[in-house]
Structure formats: C-alpha cells, structure tokens
N, C-alpha and C positions, 0 to 999 in steps of 0.2 A: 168901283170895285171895293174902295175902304167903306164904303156907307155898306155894302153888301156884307163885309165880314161883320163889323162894329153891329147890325143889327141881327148878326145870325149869334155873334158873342154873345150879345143883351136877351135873348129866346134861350142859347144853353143855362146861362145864370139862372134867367125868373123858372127853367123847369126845373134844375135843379135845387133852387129856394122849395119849388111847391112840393118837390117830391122828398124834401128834409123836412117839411113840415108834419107829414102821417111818419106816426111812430105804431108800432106794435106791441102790445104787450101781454105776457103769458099772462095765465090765470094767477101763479101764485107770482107776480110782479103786481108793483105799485110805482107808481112815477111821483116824486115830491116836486111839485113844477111852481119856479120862481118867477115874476113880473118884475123884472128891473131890478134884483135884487131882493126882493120881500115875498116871504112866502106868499103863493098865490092860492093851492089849493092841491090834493091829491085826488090823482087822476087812475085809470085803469080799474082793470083790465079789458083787453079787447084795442081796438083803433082810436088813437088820441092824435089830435093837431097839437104842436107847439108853434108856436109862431117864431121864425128865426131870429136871431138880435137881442129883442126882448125878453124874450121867455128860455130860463133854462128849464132842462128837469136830471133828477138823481134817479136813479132805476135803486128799489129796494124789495130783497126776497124774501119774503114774507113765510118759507118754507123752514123748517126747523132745523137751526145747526147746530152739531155737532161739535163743541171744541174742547182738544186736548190738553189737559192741563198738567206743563209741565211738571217733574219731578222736583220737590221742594225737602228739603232740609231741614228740618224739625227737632225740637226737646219736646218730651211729655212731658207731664204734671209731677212725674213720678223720675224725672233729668233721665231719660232714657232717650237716646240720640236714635232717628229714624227717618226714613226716605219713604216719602209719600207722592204720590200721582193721583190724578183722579178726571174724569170726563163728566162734561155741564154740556146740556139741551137745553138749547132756549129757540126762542122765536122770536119777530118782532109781530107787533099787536099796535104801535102805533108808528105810523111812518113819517110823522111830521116831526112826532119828537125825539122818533129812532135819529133823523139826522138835524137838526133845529138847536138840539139839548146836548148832544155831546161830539164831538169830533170824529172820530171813530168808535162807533160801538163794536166792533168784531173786537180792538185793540184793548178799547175799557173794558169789557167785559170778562176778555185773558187775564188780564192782570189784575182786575179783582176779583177774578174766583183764585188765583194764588196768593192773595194776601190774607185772603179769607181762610182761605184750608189751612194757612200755616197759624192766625192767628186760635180758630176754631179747636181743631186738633191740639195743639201747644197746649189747651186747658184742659186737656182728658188724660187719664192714664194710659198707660201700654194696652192693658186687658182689658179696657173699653176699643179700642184701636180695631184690636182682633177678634173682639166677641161682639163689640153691638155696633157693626156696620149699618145696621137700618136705622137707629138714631141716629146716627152721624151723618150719616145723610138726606135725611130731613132738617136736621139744624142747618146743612149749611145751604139746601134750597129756601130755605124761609127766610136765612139772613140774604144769601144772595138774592134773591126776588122782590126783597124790601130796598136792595141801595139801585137795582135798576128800576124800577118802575118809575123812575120821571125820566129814563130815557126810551122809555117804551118797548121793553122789555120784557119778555115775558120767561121766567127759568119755571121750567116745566119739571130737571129731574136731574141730581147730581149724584154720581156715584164714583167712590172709592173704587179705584183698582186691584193697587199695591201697596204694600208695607213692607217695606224693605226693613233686615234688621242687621248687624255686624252680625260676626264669627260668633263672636266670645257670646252674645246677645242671644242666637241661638242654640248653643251648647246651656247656658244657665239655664232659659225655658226647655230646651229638651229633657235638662235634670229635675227642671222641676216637676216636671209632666209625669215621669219618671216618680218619682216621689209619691205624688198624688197616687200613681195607682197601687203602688205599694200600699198605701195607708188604707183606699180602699179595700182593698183584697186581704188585708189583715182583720178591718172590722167587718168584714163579711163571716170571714171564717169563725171572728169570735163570736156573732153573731149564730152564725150555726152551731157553733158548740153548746150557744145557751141554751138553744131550743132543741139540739138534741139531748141535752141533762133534763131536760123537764118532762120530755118526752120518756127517755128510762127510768124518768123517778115515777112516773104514772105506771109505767109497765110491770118494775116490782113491787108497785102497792096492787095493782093486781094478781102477781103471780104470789104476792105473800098469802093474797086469802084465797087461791086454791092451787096445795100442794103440791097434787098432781099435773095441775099443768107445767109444773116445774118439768117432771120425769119426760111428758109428751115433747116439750120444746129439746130436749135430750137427746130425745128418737127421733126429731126431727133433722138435727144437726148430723147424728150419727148419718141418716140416711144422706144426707146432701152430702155427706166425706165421702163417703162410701162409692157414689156417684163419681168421685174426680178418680184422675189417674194416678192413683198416690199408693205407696206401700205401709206407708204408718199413717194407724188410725190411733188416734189422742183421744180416751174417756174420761171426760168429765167428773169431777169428783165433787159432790155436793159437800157443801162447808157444813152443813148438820149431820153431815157423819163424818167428820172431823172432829165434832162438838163429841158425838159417842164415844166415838174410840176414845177422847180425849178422859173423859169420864169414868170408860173402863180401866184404865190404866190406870186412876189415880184414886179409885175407889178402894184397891187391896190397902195401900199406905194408909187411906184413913182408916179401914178396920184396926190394922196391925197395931195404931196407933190407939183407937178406944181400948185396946187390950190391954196393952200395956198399961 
C-alpha cells in the first residue's frame, strides 16, 4: 500500500514538473529566460518549455505604456513658481536590457521623467510654458530617450498637461492680457485714422478741381437727411461764401477810406 501511494505521489510530481514546463505567451509578451542564473536568451511569442529548477524566465510587455507623471513644483527662468504634470509613452524594444540593465524600468523611468520635467522646464520662462508646448515637448522626449536607451527603452511621445499658476499669478496675466488688447485696439484705430486722413486729403484735392461736385455731394447729403425721420434739416454752408460775404462787407470801409 505505501510503495502504491509513494509511486502514485512520484507520477503527480513528474506530471505536474512537465506541465510547468509549457508556458504561454501573448504576442505582445516576451520571456527573458535565465540558465542557472545567466541570461540564457529571449523567448516568445507562442509555446515555450522552461525547464524547472534551472531555467527561470521574467514575462515582459512589450505594448506601450502609458505613465503618469506626477505633479512637480517648479521655478521658471523668469522665478515664477508653478505646478506642472505631464504623461510619457514609451515602450520596451529590448527585453534583455529592459530587465539585465536596470532594476525596475516602470520605477526608473517615473522618476526620471520628473526629474527631467522639473529640471527642463526650470530653464524656460512662463510664456514659453504656455505658448510653446510643442517645443517642450520634444525637448523633453529627445532628452528622455537619450538616458533610457541602454535600458532599452523606447519614449515614443511626452506631453504636458497642466500648468498650474497661483491666484495672484493669474490676476497679473489676466491684466496683462488686459493691457495688450488695449494697446492693440488703440494702434488700430490710430491706424484707421491715418488712412482715413489720407483718404479725405485725396477726396478734397479732387473735389477742389471740380467745384461742382462740391454742390452735388450737397444734394446728395440733403437727400439722405431728408430720408431719415428727422424734423430739422441742417444746410450746409460753403466756406467760399463765407469768404464773399466776408469781402462784401469790408469792401465799403476800404472805399470810405480811399476817400478820405
């Protein structure tokens, strides 16, 4: 009866050893599989044997993650104090040196893309921060891509989120934004006013050399009053017959005066 169990025991074992042996793995997995301790080689995808005892292996996903990178606390170039986040994609592209090279690459990779955003960022101003987010995010994929690439890493694509600013920080840019269009909208109008002066100084060097079109534009205006719902109508008084009257009136004094 014991030799009956002891050899039904010794049959669970070896099926259990041979059925630990087939491993599975998805397409985006790769197996880093060790012989006694020393890399041996990478394996997958599809049906892989490890041999039990001897051979370990590391399961690595080879699919693109996604990680979030905490909110960091920041100076500009410009000592303006600001709270930044941002999210890195990478991927791994070699799996021997993803785990071989660094301990945890999910862990090194967190924390240096926030050592990096803080040091990166900290050399730009405010209004690089909020206006050229496409350079700044290229700077900080091409530095981050350069310090992983011996742990076989690949950053594919980092992007700023938020910029967080204080109270007082927003009220100062709201005024100055504030300002700015002021300044606009003033050199607009002076703008239009130059090029409407230049436009009426063409207008009465045309209307000086023909008289009459003075009278028409007259009757023209008369007629457009005349059109509104108005009870007083305002005629025009040409300043050259201002000049006569003027003339008439002080023509008798100079006779009176030859006479004399």
């Amino acid at each position: 009866m014991m030799v009956t169990y002891s050899f039904a025991t010794i049959i669970v074992l070896v099926v259990v050893l041979i059925v630990s042996m087939f491993k599975v793995l998805r397409e985006y997995e790769r197996a880093v599989v060790f012989l006694l301790g020393r890399f041996y080689e990478v394996k997958g995808p599809g049906l892989i044997i490890i041999v039990p005892i001897i051979q370990q292996m590391v399961r690595v996903d080879l699919r693109t993650i996604v990680l979030d990178v905490p909110t960091q606390d920041l100076i500009t170039r410009d000592n303006v104090s600001v709270r930044v986040n941002a999210v890195v994609y990478f991927r791994v592209v070699d799996p021997k040196m993803a785990i071989n090279n660094v301990e945890n690459y999910l862990e090194a990779t967190s924390q240096l893309s926030q050592t990096t955003l803080r040091s990166v960022l900290g050399q730009h101003e405010l209004d690089e921060l909020l206006s050229a987010r496409e350079e700044l995010n290229k700077d900080l994929q091409v530095i981050l891509d350069q310090h992983t690439d011996n742990w076989g890493i690949k950053i594919s694509n980092v992007e700023i989120k938020h910029v967080d600013l204080d109270d007082s920080m927003v009220r100062a840019l709201a005024r100055q934004a504030e300002a700015e269009r002021s300044r606009r909208a003033k050199v607009i109008h002076a703008t239009g006013e130059l090029e409407a002066s230049a436009k009426l100084q063409e207008a009465a060097q045309v209307l000086n050399k023909a008289p009459n079109a003075v009278q028409l534009r007259y009757m023209q205006t008369l007629t457009e009053i005349s059109n509104d719902r108005t009870t007083t109508i305002v005629f025009p008084m040409p300043i050259d017959m201002m000049d006569k009257m003027s003339s008439v009136f002080h023509q008798p004094k100079q006779q009176k005066n030859e006479s004399s």
